[in-house]
TIZADREN-204599 format. One line per 4 residues: number of its first residue (from 0); their letters; for each residue x, y, z of C-alpha. Coordinates in steps of 0.25 Angstrom, whole numbers. Layout:
NUM = a = X:Y:Z | ... .
# end
This chain:
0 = xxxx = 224:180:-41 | 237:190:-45 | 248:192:-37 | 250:206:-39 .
4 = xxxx = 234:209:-33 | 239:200:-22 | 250:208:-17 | 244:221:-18 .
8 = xxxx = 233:215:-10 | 242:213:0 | 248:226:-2 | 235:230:4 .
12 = xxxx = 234:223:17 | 240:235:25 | 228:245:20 | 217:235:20 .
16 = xxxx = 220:232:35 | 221:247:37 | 207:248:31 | 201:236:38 .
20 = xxxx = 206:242:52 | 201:255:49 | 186:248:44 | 187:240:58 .
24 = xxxx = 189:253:64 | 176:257:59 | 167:246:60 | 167:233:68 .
28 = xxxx = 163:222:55 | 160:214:68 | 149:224:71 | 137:216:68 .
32 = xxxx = 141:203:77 | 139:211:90 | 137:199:97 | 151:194:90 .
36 = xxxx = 156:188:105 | 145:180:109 | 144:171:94 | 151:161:89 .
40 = xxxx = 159:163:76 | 162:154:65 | 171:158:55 | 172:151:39 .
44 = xxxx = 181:153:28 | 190:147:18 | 205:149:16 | 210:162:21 .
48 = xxxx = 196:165:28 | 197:152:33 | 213:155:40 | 207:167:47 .
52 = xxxx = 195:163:54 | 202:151:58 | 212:161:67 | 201:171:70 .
56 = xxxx = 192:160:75 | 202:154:84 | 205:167:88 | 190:169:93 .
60 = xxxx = 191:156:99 | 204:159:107 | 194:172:112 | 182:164:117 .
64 = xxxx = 173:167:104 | 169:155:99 | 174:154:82 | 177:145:74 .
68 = xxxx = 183:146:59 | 177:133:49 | 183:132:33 | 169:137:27 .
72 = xxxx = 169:123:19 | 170:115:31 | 157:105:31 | 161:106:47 .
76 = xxxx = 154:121:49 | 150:122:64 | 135:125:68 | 131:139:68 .
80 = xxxx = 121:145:78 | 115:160:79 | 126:163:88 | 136:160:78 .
84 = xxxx = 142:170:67 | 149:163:55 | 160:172:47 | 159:168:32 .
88 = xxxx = 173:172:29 | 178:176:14 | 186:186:7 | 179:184:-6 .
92 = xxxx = 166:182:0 | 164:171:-8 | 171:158:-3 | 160:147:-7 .
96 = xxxx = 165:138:5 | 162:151:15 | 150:152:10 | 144:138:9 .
100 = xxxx = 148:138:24 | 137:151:27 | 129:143:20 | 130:131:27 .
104 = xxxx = 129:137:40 | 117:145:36 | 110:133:34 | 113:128:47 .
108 = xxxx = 105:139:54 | 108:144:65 | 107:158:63 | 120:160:61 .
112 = xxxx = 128:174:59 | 135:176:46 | 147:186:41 | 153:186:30 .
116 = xxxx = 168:191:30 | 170:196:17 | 179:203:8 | 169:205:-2 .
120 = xxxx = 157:212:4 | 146:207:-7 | 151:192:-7 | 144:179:-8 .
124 = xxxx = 145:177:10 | 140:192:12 | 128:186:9 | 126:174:17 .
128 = xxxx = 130:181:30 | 125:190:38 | 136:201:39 | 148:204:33 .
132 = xxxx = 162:207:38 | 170:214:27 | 184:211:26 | 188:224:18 .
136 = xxxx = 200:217:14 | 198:224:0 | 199:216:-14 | 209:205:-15 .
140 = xxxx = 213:209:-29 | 224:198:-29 | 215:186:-26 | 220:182:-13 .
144 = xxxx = 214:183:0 | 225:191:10 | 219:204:14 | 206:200:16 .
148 = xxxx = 212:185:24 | 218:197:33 | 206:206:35 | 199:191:39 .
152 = xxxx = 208:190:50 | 206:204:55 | 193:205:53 | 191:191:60 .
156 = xxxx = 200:196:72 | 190:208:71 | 180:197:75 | 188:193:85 .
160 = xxxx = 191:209:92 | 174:209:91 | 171:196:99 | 182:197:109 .
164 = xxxx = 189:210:109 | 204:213:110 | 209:216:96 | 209:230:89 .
168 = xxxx = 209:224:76 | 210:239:68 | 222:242:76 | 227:227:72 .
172 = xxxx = 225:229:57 | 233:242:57 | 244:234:63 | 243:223:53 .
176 = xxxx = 243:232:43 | 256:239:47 | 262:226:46 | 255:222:33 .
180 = xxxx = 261:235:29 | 276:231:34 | 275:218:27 | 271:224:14 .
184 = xxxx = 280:236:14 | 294:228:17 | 290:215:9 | 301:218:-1 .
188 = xxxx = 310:216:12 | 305:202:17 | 297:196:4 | 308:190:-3 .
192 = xxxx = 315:183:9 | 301:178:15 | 297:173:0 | 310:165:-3 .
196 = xxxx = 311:159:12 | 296:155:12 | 295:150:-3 | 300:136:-4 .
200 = xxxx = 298:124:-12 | 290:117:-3 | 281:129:1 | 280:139:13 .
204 = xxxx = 274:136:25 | 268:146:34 | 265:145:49 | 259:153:61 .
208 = xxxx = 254:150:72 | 240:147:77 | 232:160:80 | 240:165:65 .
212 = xxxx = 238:154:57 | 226:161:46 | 242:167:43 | 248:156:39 .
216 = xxxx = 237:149:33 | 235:161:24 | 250:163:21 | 250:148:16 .
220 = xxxx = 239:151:7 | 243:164:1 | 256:157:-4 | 247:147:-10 .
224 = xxxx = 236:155:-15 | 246:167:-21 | 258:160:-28 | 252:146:-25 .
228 = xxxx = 264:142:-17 | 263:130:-7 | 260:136:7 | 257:130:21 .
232 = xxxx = 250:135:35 | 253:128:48 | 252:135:64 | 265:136:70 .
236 = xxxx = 265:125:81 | 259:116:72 | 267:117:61 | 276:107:71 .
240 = xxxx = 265:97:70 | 263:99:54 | 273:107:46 | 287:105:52 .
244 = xxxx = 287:90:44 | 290:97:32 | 303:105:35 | 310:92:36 .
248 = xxxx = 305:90:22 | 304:103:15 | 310:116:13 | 300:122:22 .
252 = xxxx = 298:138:22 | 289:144:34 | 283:157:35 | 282:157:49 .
256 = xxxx = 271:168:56 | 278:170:68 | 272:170:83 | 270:157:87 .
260 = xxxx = 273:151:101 | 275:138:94 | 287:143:84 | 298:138:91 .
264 = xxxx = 294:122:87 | 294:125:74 | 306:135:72 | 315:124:78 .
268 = xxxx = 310:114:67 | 312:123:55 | 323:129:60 | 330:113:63 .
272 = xxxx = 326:110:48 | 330:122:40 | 315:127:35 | 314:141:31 .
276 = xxxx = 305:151:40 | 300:164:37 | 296:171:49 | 285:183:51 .
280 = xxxx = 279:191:61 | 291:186:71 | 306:181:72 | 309:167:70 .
284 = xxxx = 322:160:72 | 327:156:60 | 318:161:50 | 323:163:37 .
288 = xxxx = 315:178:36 | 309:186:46 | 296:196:43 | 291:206:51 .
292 = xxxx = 281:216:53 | 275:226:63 | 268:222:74 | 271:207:71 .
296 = xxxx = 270:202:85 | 256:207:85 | 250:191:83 | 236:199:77 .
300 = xxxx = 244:208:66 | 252:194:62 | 238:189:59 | 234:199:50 .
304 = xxxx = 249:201:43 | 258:190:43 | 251:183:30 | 257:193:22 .
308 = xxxx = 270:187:22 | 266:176:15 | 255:184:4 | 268:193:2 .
312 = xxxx = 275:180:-2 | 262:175:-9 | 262:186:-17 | 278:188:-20 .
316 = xxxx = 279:173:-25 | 265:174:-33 | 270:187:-39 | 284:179:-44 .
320 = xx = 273:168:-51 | 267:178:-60 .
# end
């Protein structure tokens, strides 16, 4: 893992999307599950893999498609029949929790559908599944998974445009990667502000709502996993049930991912007790720095760009470490 490798894998997002909208253009990766809208879809991963399926899955859900996303080391797998396709997800293609759970359900029966979605084509799941979905998110030099968490979520939300229509997912990549762009292109301008609000003594904790909360989860672990900093994820109207305890105790930093309907609770809590927020993809009263970006009230191009915030930071505070 390096620092440098990790920003310029960054660096890269913007292109990457780019390419990745041009190849969905081209070719539906989803073109072999032609009968995608009458199955039942079980989506397994670990970490980052396991915070994108778990929106995509109840983004299925909240379309009619039945889909459910496990923790591949669950001993709670849910049966499989021959109407079922599992997606083994893994950017390294090599997760040995993901691929005890193909096995496991394998020997179940069933006849079960397998694909494997992969960043490394000739991987260890390639070749317990039945298909492949590429994630063409390029190599990770830096040794942290960020493009290919991103291209999960778009390609999983390129499931969800094959199962139940709506969603022009090429056109949504170009605009997530104008914003990716913004972001990198004027991060001399709000890096050093959102760094110094957000990194405290007792941590950053980072909160989005329901249908966003892969983003929160995986800008928690990027601060962990980068500069080994102590992060935290929470859902925006839960965080009233679980979080708000500790601005009575801490010096509590928010990075806040804008666009919840529940805000207002939690606003009038930091706000009454003096916490720090940093606010993106909306305005928030009284946060201590605002970040915006194109097209950021589009809820799906928040999705795909608003963890860069936090693996800017990631990578600005590991940098200062070496």
């Amino acid at each position: 893992m390096d620092p440098g490798l990790f920003l310029a894998d960054l660096a890269e997002k913007p292109a990457r999307l780019a390419d990745l909208a041009a190849a969905l253009r081209a070719d539906d990766p989803w073109g072999a599950s032609s009968d995608a809208a009458d199955r039942s879809w079980l989506l397994l991963g670990m970490g980052s893999s396991a915070y994108a399926a778990q929106v995509a899955a109840a983004r299925l859900r909240s379309r009619g498609m039945p889909a459910v996303a496990e923790l591949a080391a669950t001993d709670l797998l849910p049966p499989v029949d021959s109407r079922t396709t599992v997606v083994a997800i893994t950017a390294s293609g090599g997760s040995a929790a993901t691929l005890d759970a193909c096995r496991r359900l394998r020997d179940q029966g069933g006849e079960a559908r397998f694909i494997a979605m992969t960043n490394v084509v000739d991987s260890p799941v390639v070749d317990l599944c039945d298909d492949i979905v590429p994630m063409w998110a390029g190599p990770e030099a830096g040794g942290v998974a960020c493009r290919t968490f991103q291209h999960t979520l778009a390609l999983l939300l390129a499931l969800e445009a094959r199962t139940t229509g709506g969603t022009d997912v090429p056109a949504l990549l170009d605009r997530a990667a104008e914003a990716s762009a913004h972001l990198l292109d004027r991060c001399d301008d709000w890096l050093p502000a959102v760094s110094e609000a957000l990194l405290g003594p007792d941590g950053t904790h980072v909160v989005a709502p329901a249908r966003r909360l892969s983003s929160a989860q995986q800008s928690a672990l990027m601060l962990r996993e980068g500069p080994r900093l102590p992060a935290y994820a929470c859902e925006t109207a839960d965080w009233s049930h679980v979080d708000v305890y500790l601005t009575k105790t801490t010096d509590y930093r928010m990075l806040l991912l804008a666009g919840s309907s529940w805000e207002a609770e939690l606003i009038g809590w930091v706000r009454e007790r003096g916490s720090t927020v940093v606010a993106v993809g909306g305005d928030v009263p009284g946060a201590a720095v605002t970040v915006r970006y194109p097209q950021d009230d589009d809820d799906d191009v928040r999705l795909l760009t608003e963890t860069l915030v936090a693996e800017l930071v990631a990578a600005r505070a590991w940098a200062a470490q070496v």
